[in-house]
DOGU-648879 format. One record per residue (C-alpha): z, x, y. Coordinates in steps of 0.5 Angstrom, whole numbers, plus 500, padded with zeros to 3 digits. Each point is the difference from the previous one (the first is absolute). Example, Ala and Ser with C-alpha at 12.3 -4.5 7.8 and 13.67 -1.06 7.14 Angstrom:
# residues 2
516525491/498502507/
This chain:
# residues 500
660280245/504503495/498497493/506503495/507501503/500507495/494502504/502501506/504507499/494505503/497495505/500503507/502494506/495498503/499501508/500492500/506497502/499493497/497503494/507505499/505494501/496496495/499505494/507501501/503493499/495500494/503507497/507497501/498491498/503499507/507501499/505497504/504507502/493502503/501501507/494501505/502499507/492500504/500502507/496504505/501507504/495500506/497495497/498504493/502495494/505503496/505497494/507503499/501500492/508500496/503497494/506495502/507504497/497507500/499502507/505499505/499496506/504505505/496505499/494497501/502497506/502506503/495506497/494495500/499494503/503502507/496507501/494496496/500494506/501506506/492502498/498494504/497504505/497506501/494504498/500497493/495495499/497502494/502498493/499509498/503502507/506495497/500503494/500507503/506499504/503496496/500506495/501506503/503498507/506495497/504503494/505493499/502502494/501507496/497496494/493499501/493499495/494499502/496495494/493501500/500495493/503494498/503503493/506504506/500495505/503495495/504505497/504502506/500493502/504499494/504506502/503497506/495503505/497496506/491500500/497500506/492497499/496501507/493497500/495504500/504507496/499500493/507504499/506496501/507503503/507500496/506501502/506500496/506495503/503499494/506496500/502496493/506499497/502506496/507502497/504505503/502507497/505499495/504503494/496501494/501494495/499504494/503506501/506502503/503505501/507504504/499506504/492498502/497496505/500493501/493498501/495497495/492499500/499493503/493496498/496502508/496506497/500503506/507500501/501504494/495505503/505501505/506502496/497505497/497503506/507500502/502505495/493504499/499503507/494504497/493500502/498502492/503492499/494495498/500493501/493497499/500491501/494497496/500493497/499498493/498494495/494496503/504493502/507502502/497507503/508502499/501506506/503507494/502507503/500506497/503505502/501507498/501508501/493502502/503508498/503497493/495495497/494502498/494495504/496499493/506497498/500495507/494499500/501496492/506497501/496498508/493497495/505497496/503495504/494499503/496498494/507496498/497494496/505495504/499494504/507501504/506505499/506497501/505505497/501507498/499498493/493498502/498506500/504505496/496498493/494504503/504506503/503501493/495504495/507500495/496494496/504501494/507502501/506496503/502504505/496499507/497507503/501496507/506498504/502495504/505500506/503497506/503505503/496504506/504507498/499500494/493498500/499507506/504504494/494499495/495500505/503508502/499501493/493499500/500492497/496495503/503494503/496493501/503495506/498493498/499494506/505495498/505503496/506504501/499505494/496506500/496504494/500507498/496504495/500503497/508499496/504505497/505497495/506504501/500497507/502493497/507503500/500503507/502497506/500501507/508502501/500504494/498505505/504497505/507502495/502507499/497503493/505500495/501493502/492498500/499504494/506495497/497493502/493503497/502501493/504492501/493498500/497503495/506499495/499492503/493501499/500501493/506494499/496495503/495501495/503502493/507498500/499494498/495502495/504506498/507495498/496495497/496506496/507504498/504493498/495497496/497506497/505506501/507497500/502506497/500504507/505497502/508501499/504496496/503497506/494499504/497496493/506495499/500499507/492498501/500496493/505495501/496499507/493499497/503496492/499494505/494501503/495495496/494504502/497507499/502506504/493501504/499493500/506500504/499505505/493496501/503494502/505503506/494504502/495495501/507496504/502505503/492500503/500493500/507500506/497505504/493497501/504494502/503504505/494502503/497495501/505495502/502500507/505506502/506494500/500497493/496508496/508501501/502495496/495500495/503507499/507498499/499494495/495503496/504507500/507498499/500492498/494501495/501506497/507499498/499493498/494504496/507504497/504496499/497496496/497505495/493500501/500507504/505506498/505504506/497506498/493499501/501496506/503507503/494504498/495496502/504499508/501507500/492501499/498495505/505503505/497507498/494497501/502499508/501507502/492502499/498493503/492504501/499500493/503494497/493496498/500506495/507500498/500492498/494500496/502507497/507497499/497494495/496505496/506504498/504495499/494498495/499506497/508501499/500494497/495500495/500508498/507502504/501507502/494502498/496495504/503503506/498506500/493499498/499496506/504505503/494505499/495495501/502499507/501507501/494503498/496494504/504503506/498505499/492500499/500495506/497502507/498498506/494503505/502506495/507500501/504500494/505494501/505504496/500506506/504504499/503500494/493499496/496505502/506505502/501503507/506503500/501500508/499493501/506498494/505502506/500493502/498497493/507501496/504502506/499500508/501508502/502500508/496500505/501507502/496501493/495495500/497501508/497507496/493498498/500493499/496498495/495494501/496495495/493504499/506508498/502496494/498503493/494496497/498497507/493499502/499495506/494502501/497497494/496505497/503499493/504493501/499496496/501494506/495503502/
């Protein structure tokens, strides 16, 4: 008997049949989706074992129950000689286990695997007949794209191992299953370049997980904390994606990627930040054009975090940078406005927060609505009746709108853009850019399994600014790519790293 249903991990099944079954229905309290189906092979007593809703019905029926009930019969007439012909004379399915303890008999009974117990073995057989609901291949939610593929990471883990697959044909590609967290017991892959990531650095990412203080995972999020070292700084050195080429692009340059059961977005460690501004058909475009839309990005980085901050600092405290036209013009709009400038600036961002949260979290049918009556009905009621400037109103929506350009760092861009707009407002133009400073010298120490987030600007490397400020052709780019662990100042093996 089982005494505590966290003991059972490491037990061994008992060559008892009736002592199994029972020890089963303790570990799981009887739950009403336990399948056990006893029946009798030559006599030999034997319990087939699945979870209602993960395995499918069809399946068995045609790879087990019929080759299973043609045993009768025959030479076999002993509980090993069953075994023994089960296991090495009958394959019924590609996806096979044999568990000797209870921990892994229960984790591939959750896993939509069949267990076949016989009395008299004290190892039982799995068989993978999984048929739960899944959802189908997809395009990506979050990060869409003209030229490059349509499909997107789905929540079944082992689907999304098959999309990378598709595109790395090589031998030298490493996926290795193993469950975290002690209740959920979440099935994550790693995968990697077994030529370009160094094994150290797999093996603490790998005990890193194992060790995860978590009683389940249910979303990437989850897990991103413990993968990032760079504690102190804004700008995470991990990234997230939906995308299965872009995640095959960053494991070819040498990163590590993390598939989670149950949600469609991968982890990638360690993250550069210049790669915020890069997306897929930058490398689909022609150069001239990509290197165009890449300067839009970091020109629509740094709007979406200091324009408003900027125009509240200049007019409040600088009005003298303006031309005379300009400066009439701004303070006829402003004279009405009852509140402070940066106070002002406040209140439409945190609106303007306010609406897309609600447009998030409303149904599809009316987030649609919602945006509509907030930005228009609002905002011009908002202006016409004298509580916020039309000018002001343009800055902060040109700063949102640029905001959307970078969606992968928008937590950081929304915090940052409060906190320029407060130190525009109380120290103006100098505020900024010390806060400027600040956010550049805390980029700049940051680093992440001793990468430097800020790779590869900080510490420089020339050869890899090809495809930073610019986007060279692939003629030029396909000589001597450089991977993550060539960049200057990495040290991925952990030998001085501080996330060592």
């Amino acid at each position: 008997m089982i005494p505590d249903m966290y003991e059972f991990e490491n037990v061994p099944v008992t060559a008892s049949l009736d002592e199994n079954i029972t020890n089963i229905e303790n570990i799981l309290g009887k739950s009403s989706d336990l399948l056990l189906n006893p029946f009798f092979i030559n006599g030999i007593p034997c319990n087939l074992l699945c979870f209602e809703g993960l395995v499918s019905t069809q399946t068995i029926t045609n790879l087990m129950l019929v080759p299973l009930t043609e045993l009768n019969g025959g030479k076999i007439n002993s509980p090993k000689q069953l075994f023994e012909h089960i296991k090495n004379n009958m394959l019924m399915t590609i996806d096979r286990g044999m568990p000797e303890q209870y921990g892994d008999l229960i984790r591939r009974l959750m896993s939509g695997f069949a267990v076949l117990l016989i009395d008299g073995i004290s190892t039982a057989v799995a068989f993978g007949v999984q048929g739960y609901e899944t959802r189908g291949i997809g395009e990506p939610s979050s990060e869409g794209n003209i030229r490059g593929s349509h499909e997107g990471f789905v929540e079944t883990v082992r689907t999304n191992m098959s999309l990378v697959r598709r595109r790395i044909k090589s031998p030298l590609l490493r996926f290795e299953l193993f469950p975290i967290t002690k209740t959920s017991h979440t099935d994550v892959i790693l995968a990697y370049m077994a030529d370009r990531v160094p094994m150290k650095l797999v093996k603490k990412i790998r005990k890193q997980l194992e060790e995860l203080p978590l009683e389940s995972v249910l979303g990437s999020g989850y897990i991103e904390p413990f993968l990032n070292n760079t504690k102190k700084t804004v700008f995470s050195g991990v990234s997230v994606t939906e995308r299965p080429d872009v995640f095959c692009a960053k494991i070819l340059e040498g990163r590590i990627g993390l598939l989670i059961e149950g949600t469609p977005f991968a982890i990638v460690v360690p993250s550069l930040f210049v790669e915020n501004f890069q997306t897929l058909d930058d490398y689909n475009f022609r150069p001239f054009y990509a290197f165009l839309i890449r300067w839009i990005r970091y020109i629509a980085f740094f709007l979406a975090v200091f324009l408003p901050a900027v125009y509240a600092a200049t007019v409040t405290f600088h009005p003298e940078l303006f031309n005379h036209t300009l400066l009439v013009t701004l303070a006829a709009a402003e004279q009405n406005a009852p509140l402070p400038l940066a106070l002002e600036a406040f209140i439409v961002l945190i609106f303007y927060e306010i609406i897309r949260e609600a447009g998030v979290r409303l149904p599809k049918s009316v987030g649609g609505a919602v945006s509509i009556v907030g930005g228009l009905i609002i905002g011009d009621a908002a202006v016409s009746a004298g509580i916020i400037s039309n000018p002001l109103l343009l800055v902060c929506a040109i700063s949102v709108t640029a905001s959307f350009v970078i969606p992968s760092i928008d937590q950081p861009v929304t915090v940052l853009r409060f906190i320029a707009v407060a130190a525009g407002g109380i120290c103006g133009l100098y505020g900024i850019s010390l806060l400027a400073a600040v956010m550049l010298v805390n980029i700049c120490a940051a680093e992440n399994y001793g990468v430097p987030v800020m790779s590869p600007i900080s510490p420089f490397t020339p050869k890899a600014m090809r495809d930073v400020l610019t986007r060279v052709g692939f003629r030029r780019m396909a000589s001597g790519n450089v991977s993550v662990e060539k960049l200057h100042g990495v040290d991925m093996d952990g030998k001085n790293s501080k996330g060592e």
